[in-house]
C-alpha angles and dihedrals in degrees: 000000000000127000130207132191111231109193095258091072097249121122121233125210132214127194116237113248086234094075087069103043132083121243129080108248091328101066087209098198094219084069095065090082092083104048096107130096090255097057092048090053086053092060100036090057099083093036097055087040098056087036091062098041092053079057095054110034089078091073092057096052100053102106087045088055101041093052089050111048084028093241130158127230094254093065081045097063088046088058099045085051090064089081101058089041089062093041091051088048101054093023084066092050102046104039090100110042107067092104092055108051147048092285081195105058094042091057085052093052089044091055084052100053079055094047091052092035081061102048088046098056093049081054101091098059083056093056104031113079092250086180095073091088125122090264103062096035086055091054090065099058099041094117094031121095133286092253085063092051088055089056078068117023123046094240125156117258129195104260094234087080093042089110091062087038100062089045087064102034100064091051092053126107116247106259106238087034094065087082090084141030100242095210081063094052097086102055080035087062098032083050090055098043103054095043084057085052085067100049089065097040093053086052097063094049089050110043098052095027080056096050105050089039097059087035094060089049108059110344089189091065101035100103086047092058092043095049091060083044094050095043080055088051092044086050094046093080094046085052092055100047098050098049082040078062096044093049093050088074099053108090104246092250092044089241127138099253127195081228139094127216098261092056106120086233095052115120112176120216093276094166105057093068085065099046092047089051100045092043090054089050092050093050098042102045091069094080091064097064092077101051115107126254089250130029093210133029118237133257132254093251089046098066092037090059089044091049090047083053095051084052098043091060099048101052085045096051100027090228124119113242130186100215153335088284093071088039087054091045090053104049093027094092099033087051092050100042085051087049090040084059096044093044084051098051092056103104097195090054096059090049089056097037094059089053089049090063092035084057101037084051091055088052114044097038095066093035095056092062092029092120090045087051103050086043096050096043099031104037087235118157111242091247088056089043090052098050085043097056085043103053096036103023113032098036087048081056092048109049089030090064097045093052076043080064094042111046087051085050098046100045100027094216121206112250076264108055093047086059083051097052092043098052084056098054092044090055084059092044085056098046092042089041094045097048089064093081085076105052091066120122132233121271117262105256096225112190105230136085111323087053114065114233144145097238088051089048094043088048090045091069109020096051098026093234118198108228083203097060094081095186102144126214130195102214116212092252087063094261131135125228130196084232147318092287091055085054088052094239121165110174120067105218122189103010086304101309092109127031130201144199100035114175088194096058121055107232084025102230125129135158129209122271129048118288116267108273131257099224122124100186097088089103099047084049094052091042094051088045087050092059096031094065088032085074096043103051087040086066105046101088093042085050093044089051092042087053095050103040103051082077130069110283091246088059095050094100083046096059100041086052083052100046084049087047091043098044097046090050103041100029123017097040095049110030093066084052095048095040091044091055094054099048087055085063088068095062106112094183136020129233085212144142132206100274094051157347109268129173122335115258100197132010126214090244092199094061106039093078088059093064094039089051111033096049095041090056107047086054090051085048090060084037085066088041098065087040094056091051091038087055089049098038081056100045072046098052100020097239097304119031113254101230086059095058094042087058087045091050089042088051095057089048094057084051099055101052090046085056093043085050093050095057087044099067 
């Protein structure tokens, strides 16, 4: 930066042309190309696509975590709040800084912590002994007796060597906890969870430092350059769910496995999503380095209006100061405490705003466990489940969300008439939503233990099954089984994946895994789901408008920061816990050991839509509640409150004749 004396004693400063050129530290002239708003759009496509995607990719990995570091759903929902918690840490602290700094370079620094975020949480498939699962360890004893099978099947064994056979069997691992150390769980999870902590702490650096740095460039054109950006961001879920798909039916070691994905022992490849995701941000943030710290150099008048300021407050506060920046340090926190009290005086804006975070509560709870749910009360494979949420949920979400856009643009609805439109498109959400609870499917009748039958009671006591070795078996006459040792099988086929001589099954074959439901309501489920988050997404701009412009103009930037603050701390920490905790009612058995509970092996089907409605609605229910009293808060106060404008208006008056003295003397 340069500095030149003018003859009234004040310094004026002029801004380097370098802060407006590509190049880091060389300014090649064949790169300036790029330094528009358009250019930097260009580069920033591929870093905020796989950025969102590595966001989202957790949520389509939760039933293949869980299954291997044994954890419930309620631990799930803690880890994937690590992610907000860190959004809502450094997004308090940064809010107000865009305007100071090398918006640039600290993109760049934001897609990094994503890239590293990313790598961190594949680690822990790279320092557990991922080799310690039941394939591997059945490969040892496939030439060893029948009475070793059995340590690690639950096969059925003649009771004359029961003796021997209890002997072995407490000593045995349990079967679908052999995935993990358990000594290792613990760093696995931390690992996770902390990568997942930048995540969110790299979020809130992209999403406000974007914004102001394409806005300063061409403000015509803004909406346009964030659009391409935001359809990148909208993508970015589909993207992860379908190479989430795609992943899940990779065996988790990569390696060609006599084994298909519903076997009880499958664990897909969670981590390489992670690591894909992470490796394409780290390669693609390095171009970001060399844009400038500003797309478009200022105007005369620009910097004439920045230098008056510099002047004005010194004369004001008596104190020397180098530039607007300092300016912009001194006054930044007096000017936003001031905007924090008006926003919260707004009554039509904390009606809306606690919607908002009811809404926001009935959605992500259930989205957050969508693949675990279509798995548990379809029979799906997590891969199918994946490829199903991409090409229905997501892409309802999606579209939805971009006619949302247009519609607001196109009919430039009142405050009013946006709370209208939304509590009519939330009626639709609640019907759509509701009528879910009738599209389940019936519960899997599994021979075993918890069913009473004569077979279960004659293998009971004739193979000395075990009720606590959950190992499920499809039979070839279309039957479930507890496990091999409730079909009376006694001979292990294909590394576990068939079983033989079974006494319990006429021509004695199974294979492992439950038999492929009988259940045709997938369709209807999918289609209700279609028009139920069609009314949603459809919502979310004129929801978004109606928020922010139920407050002054000048506290705009104020109420949407609080909205982000509001929502992360009300809504997206706590709902994946809650929602976590009640679907762990439904378990109906544990996949657990004698130290602890771990994942849950079976759901009682019937019941799992109860928690997902009802909850949901009744959350949806206080969500209309706070529409109804916002729309009357705003015919009451006719949009804004009065009082508010008349201090706004108060406020510019003041202004004026500061200003008018000041010339006068």
């Amino acid at each position: 930066m340069t500095e030149k004396t003018e003859k009234n004693g004040h310094i004026s400063h002029e801004i380097d042309d370098q802060e407006y050129q590509c190049g880091f530290y060389c300014r090649i002239p064949y790169l300036q190309r790029f330094a528009t708003a358009a250019g930097f759009t260009g580069f920033f496509i591929l870093p905020q696509l796989a950025s969102q995607s590595l966001s989202s990719y957790i949520n389509s990995q939760i039933p293949t975590l869980e299954r291997q570091f044994s954890l419930s759903s309620y631990e799930s929902g803690i880890i994937m709040t690590f992610n907000d918690i860190g959004f809502l840490l450094v997004g308090i602290l940064v809010a107000a800084i865009p305007k100071l700094v090398h918006i640039p370079r600290w993109l760049f620094g934001a897609i990094m912590i994503f890239a590293v975020s990313g790598l961190l949480c594949s680690l822990p498939h790279f320092i557990v002994n991922s080799k310690q699962d039941v394939t591997d360890t059945t490969l040892e004893i496939a030439n060893t007796t029948k009475l070793a099978e059995s340590s690690i099947f639950p096969i059925c064994t003649d009771v004359v060597n029961s003796d021997n056979n209890n002997r072995t069997m407490e000593n045995k691992p349990r079967f679908l906890n052999l995935a993990i150390d358990q000594s290792l769980k613990s760093l696995s999870v931390g690992l996770i969870g902390i990568g997942l902590g930048l995540q969110g702490a790299a979020k809130s650096i992209r999403t406000p430092f974007l914004t102001q740095y394409l806005d300063e460039g061409n403000k015509d054109k803004t909406g346009f350059y964030l659009g391409i950006l935001t359809s990148a961001a909208i993508f970015g879920p589909v993207l992860a769910y379908v190479l989430g798909g795609i992943f899940s039916r990779i065996y988790v070691t990569l390696e060609d496995v006599d084994m298909s994905t519903q076997d009880p022992r499958w664990i897909g490849a969670w981590w390489l999503g992670f690591f894909v995701f992470g490796t394409i941000a780290l390669v693609f943030a390095f171009p970001l380095l060399c844009f400038p710290r500003y797309l478009t150099q200022k105007t005369k008048k620009k910097e004439k209006e920045e230098e008056n300021l510099v002047m004005k407050h010194e004369i004001q506060n008596g104190l020397k100061v180098e530039s607007l920046k300092e300016v912009s340090k001194m006054e930044i926190f007096k000017e936003r405490s001031a905007s924090y009290i008006r926003v919260l005086k707004s009554p039509v804006y904390l009606f809306l705003l606690a919607a908002f975070v009811l809404h926001i509560s009935a959605v992500l709870g259930p989205v957050a466990f969508k693949t675990k749910y279509i798995v548990a009360q379809f029979g799906l494979p997590v891969w199918k489940a994946n490829l199903i949420i991409s090409a229905v949920t997501v892409a309802t979400v999606a579209i939805g969300a971009f006619f949302g856009g247009y519609i607001t643009k196109k009919f430039k609805l009142s405050p009013r008439m946006f709370i209208v439109v939304i509590l009519i498109l939330h009626a639709g959400q609640i019907f759509f939503g509701g009528a879910v609870i009738f599209v389940g499917c019936d519960q899997p009748q599994i021979i075993g233990p918890n069913m009473p039958h004569s077979i279960a009671i004659n293998m009971t006591e004739d193979c000395h099954c075990d009720s606590k070795d959950y190992f499920p078996v499809c039979g070839s006459d279309g039957r479930n089984f507890h496990s091999p040792c409730y079909a009376g099988c006694k001979e292990v086929v294909r590394n576990g994946r068939m079983y033989a001589n079974c006494t319990a099954i006429p021509d004695g074959q199974a294979s492992a895994g439950l038999c492929p439901f009988e259940c045709n309501t997938l369709i209807p489920y999918l289609l209700l789901n279609v028009l139920g988050y069609a009314s949603g997404s459809l919502k979310i701009m004129p929801m978004f408008l109606a928020t922010i412009r139920s407050v002054e103009d000048r506290d705009k930037s104020t109420a949407a920061g609080l909205k982000s603050v509001a929502a992360s701390l009300l809504a997206f920490i706590p709902a994946p816990i809650v929602f976590g905790k009640m679907i762990d009612t439904s378990c109906i058995l544990w996949n657990s050991d004698s130290s602890r509970k771990g994942s849950c092996s079976l759901y009682n089907i019937a019941e799992l839509p109860n928690w997902y409605v009802w909850n949901c609605s009744d959350l949806q229910s206080s969500c209309t509640n706070f529409y109804v009293t916002g729309l009357m808060e705003s015919l009451e106060h006719n949009g804004l409150g009065g009082s508010q404008e008349k201090e706004n208006r108060s406020h510019d008056n003041e202004w004026r004749c500061r200003e008018s003295c000041q010339k006068g003397t």
